[in-house]
Each structure stands twice: as C-alpha cells, then as structure tokens.
N, C-alpha and C positions, 0 to 999 in steps of 0.2 A: 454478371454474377447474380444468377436467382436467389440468393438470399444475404441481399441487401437490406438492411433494417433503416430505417428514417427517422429521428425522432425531432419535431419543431420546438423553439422554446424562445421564446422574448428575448431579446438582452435589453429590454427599456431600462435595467435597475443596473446594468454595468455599462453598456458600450454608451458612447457620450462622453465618458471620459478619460478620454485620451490621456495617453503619459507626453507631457509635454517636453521633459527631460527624462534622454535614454542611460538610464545608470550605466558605469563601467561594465560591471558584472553582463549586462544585457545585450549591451552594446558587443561585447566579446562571444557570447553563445550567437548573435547573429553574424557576427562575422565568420562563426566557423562553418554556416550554413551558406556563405554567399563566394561568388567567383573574385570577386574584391571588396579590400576592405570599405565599410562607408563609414560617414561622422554621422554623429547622433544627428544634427539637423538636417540632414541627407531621407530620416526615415519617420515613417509615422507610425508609431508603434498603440495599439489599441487594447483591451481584454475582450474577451469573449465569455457568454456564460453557455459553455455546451448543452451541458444538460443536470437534471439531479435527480434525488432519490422520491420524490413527490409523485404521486400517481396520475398519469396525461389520458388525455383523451381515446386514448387507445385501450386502457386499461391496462395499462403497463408500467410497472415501475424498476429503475435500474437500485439494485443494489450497494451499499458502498462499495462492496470489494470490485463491482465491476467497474467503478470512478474511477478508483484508483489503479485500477488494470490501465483505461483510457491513457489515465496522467502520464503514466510511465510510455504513453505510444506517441504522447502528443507531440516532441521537436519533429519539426519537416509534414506535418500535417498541411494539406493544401487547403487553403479557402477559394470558392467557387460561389460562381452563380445558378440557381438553380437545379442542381444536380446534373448540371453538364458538364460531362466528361471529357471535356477538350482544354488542349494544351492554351488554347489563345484566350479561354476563361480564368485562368488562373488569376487570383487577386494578391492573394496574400496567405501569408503559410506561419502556421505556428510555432513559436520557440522555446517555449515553457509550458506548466500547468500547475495546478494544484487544489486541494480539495479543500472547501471555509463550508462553515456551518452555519447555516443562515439566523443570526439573530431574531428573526419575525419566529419561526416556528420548529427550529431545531433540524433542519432536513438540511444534508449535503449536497452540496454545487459543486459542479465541475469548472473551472473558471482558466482557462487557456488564455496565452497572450501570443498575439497575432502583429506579424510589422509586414508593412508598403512600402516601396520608397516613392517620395515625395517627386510628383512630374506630371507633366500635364494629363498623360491620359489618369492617371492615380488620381489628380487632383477634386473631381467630382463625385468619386466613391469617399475619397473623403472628408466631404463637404456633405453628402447625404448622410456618413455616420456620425459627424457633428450635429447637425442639425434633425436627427431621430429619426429619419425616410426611411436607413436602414434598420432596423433593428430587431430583426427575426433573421435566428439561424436555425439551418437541421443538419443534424451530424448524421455522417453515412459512415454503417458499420456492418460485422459479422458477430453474433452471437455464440456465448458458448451452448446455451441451453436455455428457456423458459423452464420455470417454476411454479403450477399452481399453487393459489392463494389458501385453496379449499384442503386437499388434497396432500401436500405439499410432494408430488411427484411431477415429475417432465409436464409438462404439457400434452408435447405432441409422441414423446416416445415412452409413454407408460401405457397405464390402465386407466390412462384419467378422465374421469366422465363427465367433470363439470367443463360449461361454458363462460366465456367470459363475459360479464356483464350482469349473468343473469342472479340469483339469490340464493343460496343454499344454507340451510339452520340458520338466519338470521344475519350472512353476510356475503359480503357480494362478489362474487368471484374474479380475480384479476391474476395477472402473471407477473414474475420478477426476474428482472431479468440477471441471470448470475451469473455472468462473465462475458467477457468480451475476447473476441478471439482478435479479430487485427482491425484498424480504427482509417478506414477508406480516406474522406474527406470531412468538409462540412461548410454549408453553403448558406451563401444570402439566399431568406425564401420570401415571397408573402404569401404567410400562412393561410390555404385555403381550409375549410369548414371541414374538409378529410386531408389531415395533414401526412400521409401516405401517400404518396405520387408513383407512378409509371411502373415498375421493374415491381419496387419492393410491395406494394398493392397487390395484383395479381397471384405474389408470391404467396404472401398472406393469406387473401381471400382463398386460394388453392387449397392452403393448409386446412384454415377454416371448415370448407366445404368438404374436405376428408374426415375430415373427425368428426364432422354433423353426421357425415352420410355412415362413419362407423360406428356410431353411437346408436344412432335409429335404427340400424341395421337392414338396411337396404329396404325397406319398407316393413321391416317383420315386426315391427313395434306394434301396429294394428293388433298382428294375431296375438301380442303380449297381453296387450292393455286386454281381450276377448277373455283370455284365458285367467287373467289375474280376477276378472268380472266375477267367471265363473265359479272363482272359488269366495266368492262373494265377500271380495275387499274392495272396498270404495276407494277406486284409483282416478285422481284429476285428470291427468293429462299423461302422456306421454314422456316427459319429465320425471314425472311423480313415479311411475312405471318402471324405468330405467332407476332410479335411486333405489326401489324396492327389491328391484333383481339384484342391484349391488350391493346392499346388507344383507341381501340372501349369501349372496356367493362372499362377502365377508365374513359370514357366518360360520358357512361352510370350511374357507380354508383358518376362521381360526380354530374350528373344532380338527380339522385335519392334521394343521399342527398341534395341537393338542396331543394327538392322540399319537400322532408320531415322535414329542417329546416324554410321553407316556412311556414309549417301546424304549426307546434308549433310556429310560431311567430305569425301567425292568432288566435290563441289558447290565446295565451296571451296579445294579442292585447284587446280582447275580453275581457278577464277576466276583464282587466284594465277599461275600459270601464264599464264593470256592477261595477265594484267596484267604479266609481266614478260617476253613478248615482244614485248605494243607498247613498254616501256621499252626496249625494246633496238634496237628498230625506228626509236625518235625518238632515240637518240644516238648511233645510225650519220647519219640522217638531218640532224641537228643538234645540232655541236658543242657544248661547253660555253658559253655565251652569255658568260661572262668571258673567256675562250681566244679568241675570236672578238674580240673590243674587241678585244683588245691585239695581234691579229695585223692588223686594220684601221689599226692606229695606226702600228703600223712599218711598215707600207706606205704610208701616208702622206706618215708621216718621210721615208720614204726617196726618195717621190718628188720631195717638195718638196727636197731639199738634193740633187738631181741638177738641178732646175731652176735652184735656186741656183748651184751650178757652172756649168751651162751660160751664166747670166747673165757670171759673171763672165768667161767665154771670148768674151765678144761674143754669143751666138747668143738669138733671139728667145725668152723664157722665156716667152710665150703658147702659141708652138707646141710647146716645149720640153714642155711642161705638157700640151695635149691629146695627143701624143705617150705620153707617159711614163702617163697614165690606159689607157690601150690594151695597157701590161704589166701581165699577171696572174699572170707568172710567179716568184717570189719570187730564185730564185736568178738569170736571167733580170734581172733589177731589182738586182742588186745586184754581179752581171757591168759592167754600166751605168756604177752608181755608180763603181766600185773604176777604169774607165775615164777618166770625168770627174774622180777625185779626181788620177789621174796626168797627167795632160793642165795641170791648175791646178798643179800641185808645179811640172810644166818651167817652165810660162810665169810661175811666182811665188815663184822658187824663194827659200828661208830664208836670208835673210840678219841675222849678230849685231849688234846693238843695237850695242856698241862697236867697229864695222869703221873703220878709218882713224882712231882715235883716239891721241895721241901723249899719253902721260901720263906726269910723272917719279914716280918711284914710292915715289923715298928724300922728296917732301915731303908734310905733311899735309895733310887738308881746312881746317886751322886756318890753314896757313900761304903753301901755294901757292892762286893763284888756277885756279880751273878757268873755260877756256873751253869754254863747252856749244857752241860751234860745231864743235868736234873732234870732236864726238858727231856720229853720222848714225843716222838710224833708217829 
C-alpha cells in the first residue's frame, strides 16, 4: 500500500513497566480476542506509547482528534518487527487505548496496551522490553489529509505553496496530521537517523518531488525571477519569487471577489428597490383592507338609519334605500342624515315622561296613593 505513513517514537517513559497483575476487566477484553481462554499469569501484558501531538523529525504533527481516531481502531492491532509484513512476525497485538496528557509539557499521547503470552519463544522479547533493548516503536498507518502549518490548506491537494521545514513570515512550516483513516500495525524499530523506511519513504519523497517540481514550475521560475528583475523589484531567490506571484494572485482573487460581492449586492440592492415600489404602488392602489371594513360599515350604518328616518316620516323605505345606495359621497350621506334627523325631532318632537302629572309632594310612596293615570308618556 503506497501510502503507508511511519511514524517512530521512544517508549523509554512507558514500556518497562509491565502490568504485573492482569485486572478482570483486561483479562476479559483479551480473552474475547483470543481462541481460548488464559489466566492472567499465562500473559504478559505491557503499554505502549504510539505516538503524540508534539512535532517529529519529519515535520509533522498528529492532531488530537487524529489520537483519538487511532484509540477507537486500537483492539486487534498487531505488534511487529520492523515493519514486516508476515504472519510468523507477529508479537503481540493491542487491546486497549487511551489518550493522557503529558504532565512535562501539556501535549497528548497515544498510550495502547499490548499482551504476549508468556513461552519460550515470547520469553526473550520480553526480557529485552524489561530490560529497555526494546524500546522504540513506529506505528503504520493511512492518513486522512496533511494540514499546512503556514497556509492552513491540504498539503498536497490545494494551492499550497509552502515547504516543510523551510520559514515563512517568521515561522517554520510543518504539517498536521488530521485524521487517520484505518491504523495498519505498529512495530519494534531501531530508530534509524531517517525514521521513514522502505514503502512509506519513496511514497513521500514521490510526493515531495511533485510539489517541488509544481511549485518551480518546471523550470519557469528562472524566466520569473528575470521578469520580476525587470520590473525592478529586488527578488532573493526563487522562493521569495513564488511568494511574490502568490500575493499577487491573492490579491487578484480577493479584488475578484470583491467585486463580484459588489454585483450581487447591486443585485439585491435593486431587488429591494422594485419590491418597495410595487409596495407602494398596491397601498396607494389599495387601502388598508381593515380601513376599508370599517369605512364600508359606516356607510352602511348610515345608510340604513337615513332609511329608517325616512320610514318613520311616511316615505317609501324601498325607494328611500335604492336611493341612498347611489350616495357615494361620505360627507354628501351624512348632509342627508343630519336632514332626516331634523325633520324626525320637528314632527316627534321630546316630550318628559312626567308632562301633566299632579303629585303632592309633602306624601310618601308609603302613604299617598299614586295614580299612574297622571302619568302620560
């Protein structure tokens, strides 16, 4: 699998000490990995420190969330001798994990624990990780994606123009690594001076030498740096050349967008606009629809208690009625009214409840009789 990742890492600060007693708990996650059951004194169960968030010699650092991706892949993980890939290497296989936070400098470990059982051929591997001969491992994995440090885009599948290792505004460019996709092995190594071996090396360098070779642009960098001369800006290197073209063309796409957040705000600008002179065009057009009820109603009103007057004057309230439908005039209709109301006062006119009534006034209700015939109403 060409893109195998390797990464080395000590365990001098965990492995050494062995779990001398295998809890319940532990004892029972391995037995659900094994073809029969063993006793605790049957196995020799050890930790492991995979890997962590601290930056390696590669220039790479894994992220928590990719730790903890790891943790969750670690039961049935095989341990191995130097990343060889055969069944008769197999040592010992992981059954647990979990992520601690290193008291010395706050950075996350990956910390797996790993069981053997106890036999002769087992017996020398672990007597070497008692006694610290072993104690370097590299875990073999698949990436989800690098991260530049600089940039924070893909690595290898953006626009990303920084290298790793090298310096840019005053910091040094590395990758992180942010995810893990499925978690291979992870082997006894010693650590040589390039801790990348075989498969995953090539892989690497491959990548590497693509994106050197797409950066430089197939040697067109020369006629860059020539032409950047010419417009006589003091350019270092070829480096320096390439970041210059790249705040060019940053420049460029943010004035582009710019300018095409410009149009759709003209765009909508605009909208707003016609939409608030048809609103202005329907409430000249047509009133308030409740304004409207209630001025339908008093015209109503008012028609009907002009017809009602007119009733009481003698005069046909049919005609009175299709009449009075034929004023649309509000003030007009109520000229009308304020006519028929005076017209009804002459011909009806208020007379008091007690007119012609004779009452003494020195007797009570208790004691004089009242005749209600005195009363006229």
């Amino acid at each position: 699998m060409k893109d195998i990742f390797r990464k080395s890492i000590s365990m001098k600060s965990v492995v050494g000490a062995a779990i001398k007693s295998v809890s319940e708990s532990d004892l029972a996650i391995i037995n659900s990995m094994t073809r029969r059951e063993f006793k605790a004194d049957e196995l020799y169960v050890f930790p492991v420190l995979c890997c962590d968030t601290r930056l390696d010699r590669d220039m790479d650092r894994f992220t928590r969330a990719s730790l903890e991706q790891m943790a969750t892949m670690a039961k049935g993980v095989t341990g191995i001798f130097d990343h060889s890939w055969s069944a008769l290497g197999q040592t010992a296989r992981t059954y647990k994990a979990e992520i601690r936070e290193s008291a010395q400098d706050g950075q996350h470990e990956l910390i797996a624990w790993a069981y053997m059982p106890i036999n002769e051929k087992t017996q020398p591997i672990i007597d070497a990780i008692d006694a610290g001969i072993l104690k370097e491992v590299s875990v073999g994995f698949a990436y989800t994606d690098l991260q530049c440090s600089v940039c924070k885009q893909s690595y290898y599948r953006s626009d990303c123009m920084h290298l790793r290792g090298r310096e840019y505004d005053g910091q040094t460019c590395f990758t992180w690594i942010t995810g893990v996709k499925e978690w291979y092995e992870w082997s006894f190594v010693a650590v040589p001076a390039q801790p990348r071996a075989g498969v995953e090396k090539s892989f690497r360098e491959k990548l590497d030498d693509e994106k050197l070779k797409s950066l430089r642009g197939d040697g067109q960098v020369k006629g860059l740096l020539e032409y950047l001369k010419s417009l006589g800006m003091e350019v270092k290197d070829d480096d320096h050349a390439l970041s210059v073209v790249k705040e060019w063309k940053e420049k460029v796409d943010g004035a582009e967008k710019a300018a095409s957040d410009l149009e759709t705000t003209k765009a909508a600008l605009k909208k707003a606009e016609d939409d608030l002179k048809a609103a202005q065009e329907q409430l000249k057009g047509a009133p308030d629809a409740a304004l409207a009820a209630a001025g339908q109603k008093f015209f109503d009103e008012t028609r009907n208690e002009i017809v009602r007057l007119g009733g009481m004057l003698g005069e046909s309230t049919k005609s009175l009625e299709i009449i009075m439908k034929g004023v649309t005039d509000i003030n007009a209709l109520l000229e009308v009214k304020k006519d028929y109301e005076q017209r009804v006062n002459e011909k009806f006119p208020t007379t008091p409840q007690t007119s012609g009534a004779e009452v003494d006034l020195t007797k009570t209700a208790s004691t004089a009789e009242i005749n209600l015939k005195d009363y006229t109403v």
